[in-house]
N, CA and C atoms as an extended XYZ file, in Angstrom:
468
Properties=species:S:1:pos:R:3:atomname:S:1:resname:S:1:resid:I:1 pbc="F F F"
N        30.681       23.863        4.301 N   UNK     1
C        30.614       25.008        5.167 CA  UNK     1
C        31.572       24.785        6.324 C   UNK     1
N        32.577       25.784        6.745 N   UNK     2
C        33.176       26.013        7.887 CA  UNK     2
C        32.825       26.527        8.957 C   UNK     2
N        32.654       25.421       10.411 N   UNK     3
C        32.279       26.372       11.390 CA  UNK     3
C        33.743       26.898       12.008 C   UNK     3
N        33.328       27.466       12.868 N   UNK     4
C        34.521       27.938       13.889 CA  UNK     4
C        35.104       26.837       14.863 C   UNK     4
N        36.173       26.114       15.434 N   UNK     5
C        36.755       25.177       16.038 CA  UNK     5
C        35.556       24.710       17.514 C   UNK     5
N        35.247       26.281       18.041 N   UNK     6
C        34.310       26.017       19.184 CA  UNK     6
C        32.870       25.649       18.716 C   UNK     6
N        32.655       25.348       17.799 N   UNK     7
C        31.413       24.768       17.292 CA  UNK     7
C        30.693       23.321       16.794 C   UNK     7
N        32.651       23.202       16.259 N   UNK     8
C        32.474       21.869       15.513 CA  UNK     8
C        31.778       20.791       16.524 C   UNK     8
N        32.354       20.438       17.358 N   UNK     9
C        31.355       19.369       18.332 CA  UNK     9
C        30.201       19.403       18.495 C   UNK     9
N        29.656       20.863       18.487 N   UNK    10
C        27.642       20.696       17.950 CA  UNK    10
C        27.649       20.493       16.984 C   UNK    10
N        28.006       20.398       16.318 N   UNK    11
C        27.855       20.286       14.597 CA  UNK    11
C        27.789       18.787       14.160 C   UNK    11
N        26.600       18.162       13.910 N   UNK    12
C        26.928       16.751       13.418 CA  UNK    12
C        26.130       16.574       12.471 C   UNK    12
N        26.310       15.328       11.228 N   UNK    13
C        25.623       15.823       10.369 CA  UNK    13
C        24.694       16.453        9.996 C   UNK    13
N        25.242       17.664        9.661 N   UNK    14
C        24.088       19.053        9.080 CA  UNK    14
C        24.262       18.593        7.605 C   UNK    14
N        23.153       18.719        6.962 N   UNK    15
C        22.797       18.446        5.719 CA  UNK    15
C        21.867       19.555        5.517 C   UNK    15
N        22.251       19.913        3.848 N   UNK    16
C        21.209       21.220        3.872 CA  UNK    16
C        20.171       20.472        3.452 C   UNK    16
N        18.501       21.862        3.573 N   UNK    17
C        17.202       21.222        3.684 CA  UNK    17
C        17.264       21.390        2.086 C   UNK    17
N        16.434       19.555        1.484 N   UNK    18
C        15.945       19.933        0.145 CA  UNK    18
C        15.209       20.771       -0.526 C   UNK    18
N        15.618       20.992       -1.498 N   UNK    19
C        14.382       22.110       -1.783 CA  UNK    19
C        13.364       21.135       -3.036 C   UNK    19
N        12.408       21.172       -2.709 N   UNK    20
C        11.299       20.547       -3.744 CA  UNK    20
C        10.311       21.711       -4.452 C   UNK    20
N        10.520       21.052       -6.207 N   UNK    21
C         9.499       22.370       -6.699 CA  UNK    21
C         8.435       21.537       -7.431 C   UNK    21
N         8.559       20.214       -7.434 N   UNK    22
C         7.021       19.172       -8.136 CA  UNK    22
C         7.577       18.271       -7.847 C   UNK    22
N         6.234       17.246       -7.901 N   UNK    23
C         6.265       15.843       -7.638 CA  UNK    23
C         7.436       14.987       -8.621 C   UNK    23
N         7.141       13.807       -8.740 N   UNK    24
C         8.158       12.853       -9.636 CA  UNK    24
C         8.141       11.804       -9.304 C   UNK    24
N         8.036       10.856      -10.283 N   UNK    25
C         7.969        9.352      -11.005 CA  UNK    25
C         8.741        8.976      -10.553 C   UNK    25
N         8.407        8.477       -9.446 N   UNK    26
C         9.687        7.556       -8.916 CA  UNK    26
C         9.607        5.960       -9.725 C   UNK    26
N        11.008        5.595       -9.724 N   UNK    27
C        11.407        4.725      -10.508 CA  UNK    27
C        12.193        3.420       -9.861 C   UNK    27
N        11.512        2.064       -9.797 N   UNK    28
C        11.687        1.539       -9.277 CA  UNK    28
C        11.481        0.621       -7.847 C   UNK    28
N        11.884       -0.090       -7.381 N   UNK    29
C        10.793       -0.934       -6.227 CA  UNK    29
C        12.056       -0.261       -4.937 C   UNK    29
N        12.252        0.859       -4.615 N   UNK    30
C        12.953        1.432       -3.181 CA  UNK    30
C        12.286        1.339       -2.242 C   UNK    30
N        12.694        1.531       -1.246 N   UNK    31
C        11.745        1.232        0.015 CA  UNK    31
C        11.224        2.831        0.473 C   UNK    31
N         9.971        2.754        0.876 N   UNK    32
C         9.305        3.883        1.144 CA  UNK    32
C         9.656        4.931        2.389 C   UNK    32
N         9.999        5.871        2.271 N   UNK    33
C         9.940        7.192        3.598 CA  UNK    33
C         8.601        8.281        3.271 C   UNK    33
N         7.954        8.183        4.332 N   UNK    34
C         7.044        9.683        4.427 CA  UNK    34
C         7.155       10.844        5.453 C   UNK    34
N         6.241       12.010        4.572 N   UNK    35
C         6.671       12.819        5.222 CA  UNK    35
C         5.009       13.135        5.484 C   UNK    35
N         4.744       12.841        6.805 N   UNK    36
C         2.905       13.423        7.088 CA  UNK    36
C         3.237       14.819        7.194 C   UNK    36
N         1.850       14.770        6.859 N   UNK    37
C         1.623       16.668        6.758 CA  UNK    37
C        -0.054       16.678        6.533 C   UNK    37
N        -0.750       17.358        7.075 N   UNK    38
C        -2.510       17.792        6.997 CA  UNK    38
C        -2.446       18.747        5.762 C   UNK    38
N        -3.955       18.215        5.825 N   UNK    39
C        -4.947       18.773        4.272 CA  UNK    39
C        -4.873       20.132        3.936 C   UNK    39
N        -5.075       20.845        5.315 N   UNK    40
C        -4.206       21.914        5.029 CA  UNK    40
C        -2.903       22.936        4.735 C   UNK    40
N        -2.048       21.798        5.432 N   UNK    41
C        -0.495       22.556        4.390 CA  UNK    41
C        -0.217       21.922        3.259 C   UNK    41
N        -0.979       20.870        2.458 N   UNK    42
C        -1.104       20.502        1.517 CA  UNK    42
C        -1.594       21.450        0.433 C   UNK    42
N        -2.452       22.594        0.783 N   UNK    43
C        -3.234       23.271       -0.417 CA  UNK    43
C        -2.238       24.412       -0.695 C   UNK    43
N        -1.265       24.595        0.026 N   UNK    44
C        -0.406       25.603        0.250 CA  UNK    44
C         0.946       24.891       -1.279 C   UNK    44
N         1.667       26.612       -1.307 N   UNK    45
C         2.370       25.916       -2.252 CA  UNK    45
C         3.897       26.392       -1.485 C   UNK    45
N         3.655       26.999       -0.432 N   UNK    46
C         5.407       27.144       -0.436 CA  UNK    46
C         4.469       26.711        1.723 C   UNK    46
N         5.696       25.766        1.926 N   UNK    47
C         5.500       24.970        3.359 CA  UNK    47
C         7.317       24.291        3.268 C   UNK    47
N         6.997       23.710        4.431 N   UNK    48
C         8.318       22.669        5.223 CA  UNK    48
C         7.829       21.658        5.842 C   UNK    48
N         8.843       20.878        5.738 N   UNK    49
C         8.226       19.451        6.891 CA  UNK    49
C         9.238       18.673        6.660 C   UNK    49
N         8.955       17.809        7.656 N   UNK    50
C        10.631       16.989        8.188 CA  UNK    50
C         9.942       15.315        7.882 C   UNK    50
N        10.428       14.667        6.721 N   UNK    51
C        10.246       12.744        6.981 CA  UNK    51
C        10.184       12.102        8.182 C   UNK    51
N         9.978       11.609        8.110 N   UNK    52
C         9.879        9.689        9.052 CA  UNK    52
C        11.446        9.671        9.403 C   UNK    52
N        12.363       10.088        8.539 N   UNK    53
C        13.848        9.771        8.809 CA  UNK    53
C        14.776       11.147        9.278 C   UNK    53
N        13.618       12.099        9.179 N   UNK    54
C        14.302       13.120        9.788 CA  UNK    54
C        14.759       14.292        8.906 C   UNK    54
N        14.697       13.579        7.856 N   UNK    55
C        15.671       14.524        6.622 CA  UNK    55
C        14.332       15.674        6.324 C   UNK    55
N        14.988       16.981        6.726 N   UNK    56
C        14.027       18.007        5.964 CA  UNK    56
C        13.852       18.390        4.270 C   UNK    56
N        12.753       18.734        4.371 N   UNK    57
C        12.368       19.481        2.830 CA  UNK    57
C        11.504       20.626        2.840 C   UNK    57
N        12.190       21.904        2.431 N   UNK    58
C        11.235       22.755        1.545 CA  UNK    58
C        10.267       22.824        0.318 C   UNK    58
N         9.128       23.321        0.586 N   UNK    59
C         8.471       23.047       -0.507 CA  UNK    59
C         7.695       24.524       -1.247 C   UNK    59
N         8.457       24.630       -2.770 N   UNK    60
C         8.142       25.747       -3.887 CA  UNK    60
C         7.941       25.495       -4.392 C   UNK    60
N         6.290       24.997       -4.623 N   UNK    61
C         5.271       24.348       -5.535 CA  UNK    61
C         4.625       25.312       -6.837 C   UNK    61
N         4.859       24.896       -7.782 N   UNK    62
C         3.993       25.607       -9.383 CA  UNK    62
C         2.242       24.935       -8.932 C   UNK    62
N         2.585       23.478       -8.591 N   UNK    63
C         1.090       22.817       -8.022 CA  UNK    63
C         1.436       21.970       -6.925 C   UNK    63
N         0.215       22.165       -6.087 N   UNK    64
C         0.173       21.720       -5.052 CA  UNK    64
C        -0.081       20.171       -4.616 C   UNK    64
N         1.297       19.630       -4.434 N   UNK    65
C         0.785       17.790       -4.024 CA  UNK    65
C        -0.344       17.285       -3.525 C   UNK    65
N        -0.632       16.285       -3.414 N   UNK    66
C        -1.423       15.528       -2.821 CA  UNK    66
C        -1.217       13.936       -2.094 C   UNK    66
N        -1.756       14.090       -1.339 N   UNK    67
C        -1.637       12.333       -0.496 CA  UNK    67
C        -1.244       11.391       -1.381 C   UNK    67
N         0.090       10.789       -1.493 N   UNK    68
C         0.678        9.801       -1.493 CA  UNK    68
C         1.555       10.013       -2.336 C   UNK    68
N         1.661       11.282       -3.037 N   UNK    69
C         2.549       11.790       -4.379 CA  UNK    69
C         3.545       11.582       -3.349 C   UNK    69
N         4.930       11.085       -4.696 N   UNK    70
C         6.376       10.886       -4.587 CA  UNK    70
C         6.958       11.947       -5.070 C   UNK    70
N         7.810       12.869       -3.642 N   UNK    71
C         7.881       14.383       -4.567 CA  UNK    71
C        10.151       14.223       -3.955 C   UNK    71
N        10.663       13.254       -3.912 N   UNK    72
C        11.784       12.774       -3.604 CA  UNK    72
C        12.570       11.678       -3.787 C   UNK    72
N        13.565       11.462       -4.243 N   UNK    73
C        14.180        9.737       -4.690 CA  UNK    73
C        15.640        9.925       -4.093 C   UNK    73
N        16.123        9.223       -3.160 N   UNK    74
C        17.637        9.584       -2.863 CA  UNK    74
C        17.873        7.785       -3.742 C   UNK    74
N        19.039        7.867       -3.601 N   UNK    75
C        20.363        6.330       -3.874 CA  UNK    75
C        19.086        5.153       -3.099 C   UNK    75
N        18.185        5.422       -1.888 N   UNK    76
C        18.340        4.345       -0.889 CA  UNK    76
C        16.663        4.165       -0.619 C   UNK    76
N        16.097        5.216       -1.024 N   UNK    77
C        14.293        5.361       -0.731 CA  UNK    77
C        14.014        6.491       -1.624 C   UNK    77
N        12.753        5.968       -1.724 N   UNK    78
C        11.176        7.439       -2.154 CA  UNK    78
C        10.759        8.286       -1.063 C   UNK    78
N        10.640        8.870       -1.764 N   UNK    79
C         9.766        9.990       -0.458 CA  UNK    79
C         8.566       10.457       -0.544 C   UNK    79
N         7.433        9.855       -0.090 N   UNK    80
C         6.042       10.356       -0.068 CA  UNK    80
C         5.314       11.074        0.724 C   UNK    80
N         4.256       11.717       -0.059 N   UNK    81
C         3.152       12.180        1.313 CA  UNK    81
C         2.402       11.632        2.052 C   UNK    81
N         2.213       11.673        3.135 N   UNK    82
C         1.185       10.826        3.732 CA  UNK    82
C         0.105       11.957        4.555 C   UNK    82
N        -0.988       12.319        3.828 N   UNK    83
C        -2.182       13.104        4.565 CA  UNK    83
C        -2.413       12.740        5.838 C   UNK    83
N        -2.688       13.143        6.568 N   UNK    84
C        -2.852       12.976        8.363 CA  UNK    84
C        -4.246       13.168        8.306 C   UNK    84
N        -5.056       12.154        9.160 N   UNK    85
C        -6.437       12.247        9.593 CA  UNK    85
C        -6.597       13.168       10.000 C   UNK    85
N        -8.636       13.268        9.583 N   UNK    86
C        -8.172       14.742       10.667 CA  UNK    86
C        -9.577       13.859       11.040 C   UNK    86
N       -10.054       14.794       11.873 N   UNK    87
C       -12.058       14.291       12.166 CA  UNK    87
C       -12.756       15.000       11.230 C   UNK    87
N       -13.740       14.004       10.419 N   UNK    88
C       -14.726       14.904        9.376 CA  UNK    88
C       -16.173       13.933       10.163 C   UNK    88
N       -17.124       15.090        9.209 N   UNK    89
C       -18.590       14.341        9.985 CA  UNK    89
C       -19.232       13.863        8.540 C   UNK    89
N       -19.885       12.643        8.920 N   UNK    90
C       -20.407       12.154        7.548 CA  UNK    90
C       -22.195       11.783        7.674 C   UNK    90
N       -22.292       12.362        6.543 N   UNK    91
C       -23.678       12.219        6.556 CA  UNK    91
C       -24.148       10.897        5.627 C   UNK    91
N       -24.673        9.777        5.781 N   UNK    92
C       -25.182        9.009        5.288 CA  UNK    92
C       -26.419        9.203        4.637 C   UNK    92
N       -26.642        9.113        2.853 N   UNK    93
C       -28.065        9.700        2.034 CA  UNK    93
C       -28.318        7.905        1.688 C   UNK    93
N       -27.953        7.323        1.370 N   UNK    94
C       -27.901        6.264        0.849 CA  UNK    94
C       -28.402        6.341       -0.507 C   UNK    94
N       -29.711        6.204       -1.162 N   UNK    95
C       -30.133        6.497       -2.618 CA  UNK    95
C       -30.825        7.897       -3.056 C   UNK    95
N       -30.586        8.801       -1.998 N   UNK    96
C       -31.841        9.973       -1.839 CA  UNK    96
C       -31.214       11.066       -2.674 C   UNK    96
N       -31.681       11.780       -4.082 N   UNK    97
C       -30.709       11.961       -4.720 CA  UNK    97
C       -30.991       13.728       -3.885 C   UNK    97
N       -32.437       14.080       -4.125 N   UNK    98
C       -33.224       15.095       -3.796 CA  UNK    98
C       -32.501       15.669       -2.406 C   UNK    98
N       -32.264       14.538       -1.506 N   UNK    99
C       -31.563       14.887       -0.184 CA  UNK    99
C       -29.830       15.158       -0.121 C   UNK    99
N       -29.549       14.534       -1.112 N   UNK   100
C       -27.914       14.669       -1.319 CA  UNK   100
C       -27.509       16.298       -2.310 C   UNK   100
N       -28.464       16.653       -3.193 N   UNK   101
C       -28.669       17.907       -3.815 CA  UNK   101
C       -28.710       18.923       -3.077 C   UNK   101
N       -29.381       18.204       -2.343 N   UNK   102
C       -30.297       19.585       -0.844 CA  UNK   102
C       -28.863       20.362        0.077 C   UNK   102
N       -28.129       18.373        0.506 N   UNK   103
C       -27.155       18.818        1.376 CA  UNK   103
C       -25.889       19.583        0.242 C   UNK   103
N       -25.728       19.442       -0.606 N   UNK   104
C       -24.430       20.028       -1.065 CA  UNK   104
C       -24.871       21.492       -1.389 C   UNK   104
N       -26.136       21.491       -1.676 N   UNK   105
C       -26.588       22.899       -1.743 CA  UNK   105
C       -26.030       23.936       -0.321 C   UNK   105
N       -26.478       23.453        0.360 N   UNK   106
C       -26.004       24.154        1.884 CA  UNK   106
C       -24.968       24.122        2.631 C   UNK   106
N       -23.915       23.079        2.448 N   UNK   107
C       -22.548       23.094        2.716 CA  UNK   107
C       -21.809       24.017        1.909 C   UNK   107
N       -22.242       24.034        0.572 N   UNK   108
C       -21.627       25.272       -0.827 CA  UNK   108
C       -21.566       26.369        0.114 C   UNK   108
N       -23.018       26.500        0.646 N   UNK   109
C       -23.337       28.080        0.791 CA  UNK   109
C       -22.838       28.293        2.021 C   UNK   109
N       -22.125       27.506        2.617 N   UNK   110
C       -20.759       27.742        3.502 CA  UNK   110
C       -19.869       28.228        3.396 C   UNK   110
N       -19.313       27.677        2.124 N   UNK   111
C       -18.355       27.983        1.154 CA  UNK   111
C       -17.224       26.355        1.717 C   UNK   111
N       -17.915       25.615        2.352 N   UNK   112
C       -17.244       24.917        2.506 CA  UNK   112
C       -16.937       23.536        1.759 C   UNK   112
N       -15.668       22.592        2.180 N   UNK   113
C       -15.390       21.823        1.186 CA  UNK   113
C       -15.978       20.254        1.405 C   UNK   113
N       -16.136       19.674        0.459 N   UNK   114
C       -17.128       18.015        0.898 CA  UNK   114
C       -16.369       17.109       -0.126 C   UNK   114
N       -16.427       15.889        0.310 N   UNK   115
C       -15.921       14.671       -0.131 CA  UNK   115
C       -17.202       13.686       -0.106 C   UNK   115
N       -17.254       13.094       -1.008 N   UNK   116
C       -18.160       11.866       -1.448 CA  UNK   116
C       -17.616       10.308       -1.062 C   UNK   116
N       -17.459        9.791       -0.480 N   UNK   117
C       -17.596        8.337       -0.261 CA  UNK   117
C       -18.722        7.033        0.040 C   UNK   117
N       -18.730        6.114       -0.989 N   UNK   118
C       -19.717        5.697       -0.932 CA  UNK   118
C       -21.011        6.542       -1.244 C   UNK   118
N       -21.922        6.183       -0.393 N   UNK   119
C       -23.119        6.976       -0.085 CA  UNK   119
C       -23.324        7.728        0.599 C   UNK   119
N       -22.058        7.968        1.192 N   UNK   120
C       -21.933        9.282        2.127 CA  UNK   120
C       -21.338       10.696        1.805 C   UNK   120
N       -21.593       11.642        2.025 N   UNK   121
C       -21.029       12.919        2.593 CA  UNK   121
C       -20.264       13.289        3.613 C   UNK   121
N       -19.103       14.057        3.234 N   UNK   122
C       -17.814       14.166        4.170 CA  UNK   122
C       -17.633       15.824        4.441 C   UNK   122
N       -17.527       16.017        5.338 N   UNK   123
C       -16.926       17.170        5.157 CA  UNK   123
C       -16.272       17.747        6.568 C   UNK   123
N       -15.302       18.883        6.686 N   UNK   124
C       -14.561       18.715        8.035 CA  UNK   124
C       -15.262       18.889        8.785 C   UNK   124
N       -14.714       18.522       10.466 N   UNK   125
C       -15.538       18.486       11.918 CA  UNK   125
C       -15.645       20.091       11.949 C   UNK   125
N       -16.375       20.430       11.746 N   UNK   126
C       -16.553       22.551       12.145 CA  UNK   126
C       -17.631       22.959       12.763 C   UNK   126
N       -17.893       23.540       13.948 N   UNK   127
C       -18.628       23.699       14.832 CA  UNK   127
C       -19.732       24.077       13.592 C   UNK   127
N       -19.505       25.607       13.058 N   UNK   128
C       -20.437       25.450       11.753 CA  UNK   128
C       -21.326       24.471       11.097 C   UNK   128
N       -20.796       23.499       10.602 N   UNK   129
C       -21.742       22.397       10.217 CA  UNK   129
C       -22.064       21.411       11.153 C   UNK   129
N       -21.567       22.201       12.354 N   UNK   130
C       -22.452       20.951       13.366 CA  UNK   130
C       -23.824       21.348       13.903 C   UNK   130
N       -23.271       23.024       13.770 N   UNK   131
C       -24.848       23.494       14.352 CA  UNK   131
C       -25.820       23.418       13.057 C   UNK   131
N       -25.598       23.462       11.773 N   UNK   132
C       -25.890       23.320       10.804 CA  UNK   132
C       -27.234       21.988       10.470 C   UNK   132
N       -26.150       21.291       10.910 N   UNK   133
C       -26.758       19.338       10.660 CA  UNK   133
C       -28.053       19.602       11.722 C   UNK   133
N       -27.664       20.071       13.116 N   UNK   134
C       -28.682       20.305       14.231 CA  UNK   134
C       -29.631       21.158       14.043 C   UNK   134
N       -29.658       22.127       13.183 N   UNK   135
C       -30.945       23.276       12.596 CA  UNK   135
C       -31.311       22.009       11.727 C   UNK   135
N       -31.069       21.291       10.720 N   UNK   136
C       -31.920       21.182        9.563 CA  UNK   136
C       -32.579       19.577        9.673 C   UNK   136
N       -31.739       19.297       11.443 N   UNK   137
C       -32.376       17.552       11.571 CA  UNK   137
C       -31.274       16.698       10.852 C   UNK   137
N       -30.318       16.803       10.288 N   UNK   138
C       -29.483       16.364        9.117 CA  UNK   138
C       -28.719       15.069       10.319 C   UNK   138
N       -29.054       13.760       10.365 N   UNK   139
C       -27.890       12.840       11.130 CA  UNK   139
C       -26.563       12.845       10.498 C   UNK   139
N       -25.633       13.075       11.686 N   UNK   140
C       -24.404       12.968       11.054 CA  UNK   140
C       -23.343       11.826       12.042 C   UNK   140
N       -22.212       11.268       11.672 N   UNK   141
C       -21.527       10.589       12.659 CA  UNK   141
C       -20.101       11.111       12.334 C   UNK   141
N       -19.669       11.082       13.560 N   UNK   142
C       -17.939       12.030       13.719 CA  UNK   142
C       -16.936       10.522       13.029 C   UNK   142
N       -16.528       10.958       12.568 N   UNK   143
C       -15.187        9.946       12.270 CA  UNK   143
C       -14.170       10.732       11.862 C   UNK   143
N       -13.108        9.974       12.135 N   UNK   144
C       -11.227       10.423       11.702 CA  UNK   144
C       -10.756        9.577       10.373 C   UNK   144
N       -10.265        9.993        9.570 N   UNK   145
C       -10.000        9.931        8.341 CA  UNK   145
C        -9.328       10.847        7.340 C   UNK   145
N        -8.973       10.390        6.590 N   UNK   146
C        -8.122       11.055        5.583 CA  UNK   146
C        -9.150       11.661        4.936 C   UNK   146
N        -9.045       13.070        4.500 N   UNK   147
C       -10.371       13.969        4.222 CA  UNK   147
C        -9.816       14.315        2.759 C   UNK   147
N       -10.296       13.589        1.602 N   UNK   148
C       -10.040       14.314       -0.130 CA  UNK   148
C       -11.462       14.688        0.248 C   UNK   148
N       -11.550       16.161       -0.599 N   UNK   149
C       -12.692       17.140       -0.713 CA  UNK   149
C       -12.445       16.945       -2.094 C   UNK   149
N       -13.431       17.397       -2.812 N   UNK   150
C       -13.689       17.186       -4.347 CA  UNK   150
C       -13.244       18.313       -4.874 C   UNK   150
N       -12.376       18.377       -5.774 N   UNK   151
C       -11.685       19.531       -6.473 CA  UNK   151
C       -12.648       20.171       -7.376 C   UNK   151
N       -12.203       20.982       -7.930 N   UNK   152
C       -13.279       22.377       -8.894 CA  UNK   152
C       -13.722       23.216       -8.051 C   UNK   152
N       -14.563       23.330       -8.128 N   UNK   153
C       -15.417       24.810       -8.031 CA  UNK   153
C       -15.102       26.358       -8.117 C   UNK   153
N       -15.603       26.690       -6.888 N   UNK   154
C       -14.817       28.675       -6.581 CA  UNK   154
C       -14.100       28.279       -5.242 C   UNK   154
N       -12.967       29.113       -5.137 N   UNK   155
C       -11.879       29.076       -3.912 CA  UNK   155
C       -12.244       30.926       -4.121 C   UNK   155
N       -12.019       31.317       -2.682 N   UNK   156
C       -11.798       32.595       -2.051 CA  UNK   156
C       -10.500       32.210       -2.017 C   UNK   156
């Protein structure tokens, strides 16, 4: 591309933005670049976001990545995702199956989304399920973390 003479001096390497349409097998031991991005522009299929090194990418997804997928390979590095913490609240059931039934029953009827770890229940910090936990007695503890919600069900 040609700029005009009074331009060239702003002009320093401009590189156009990649365009990404799926992940890919990266091949080989390269050294790693990420590009963070939250759980939510993750579910999305057309977004942007700029690496660790600066280099931008568009993204025109058929399916939507996930945390740690390699969706880039230049000559010199990979390029991964890296999910960004967010705050989720977790409810600890430990063996209670009756009580863990109970709670997914009523987070559903939120319509909202939950993650299983361990013996716990995850699901995001939302004033909603805070007043929620506080109507039904439900202990919960705030933590920051990388939030996978369990795939399937119904999406609005």
């Amino acid at each position: 591309m040609q700029f005009p003479s009074c331009l060239r001096a702003f002009v320093v390497n401009v590189s156009p933005m990649q365009l990404i349409h799926h992940h890919i097998h990266d091949q080989g031991e390269l050294p790693v670049i990420l590009l963070q991005v939250d759980r939510l522009t993750l579910a999305k299929r057309r977004w942007r976001g700029t690496a660790e090194d600066r280099v931008e990418f568009g993204f025109d997804l058929e399916h939507h990545l996930h945390d740690g997928a390699a969706f880039h390979q230049s000559d010199i590095a990979v390029y991964r995702i890296a999910q960004i913490s967010e705050p989720v609240l977790a409810v600890h059931l430990g063996t209670d199956a009756p009580a863990a039934a109970r709670l997914g029953w009523i987070i559903g009827n939120l319509h909202f989304q939950l993650g299983v770890e361990g013996n716990s229940v995850l699901v995001p910090d939302d004033p909603a399920l805070r007043q929620l936990f506080e109507r039904e007695h439900i202990d919960f503890t705030l933590d920051t973390q990388v939030f996978h919600p369990l795939s399937g069900g119904h999406h609005h």
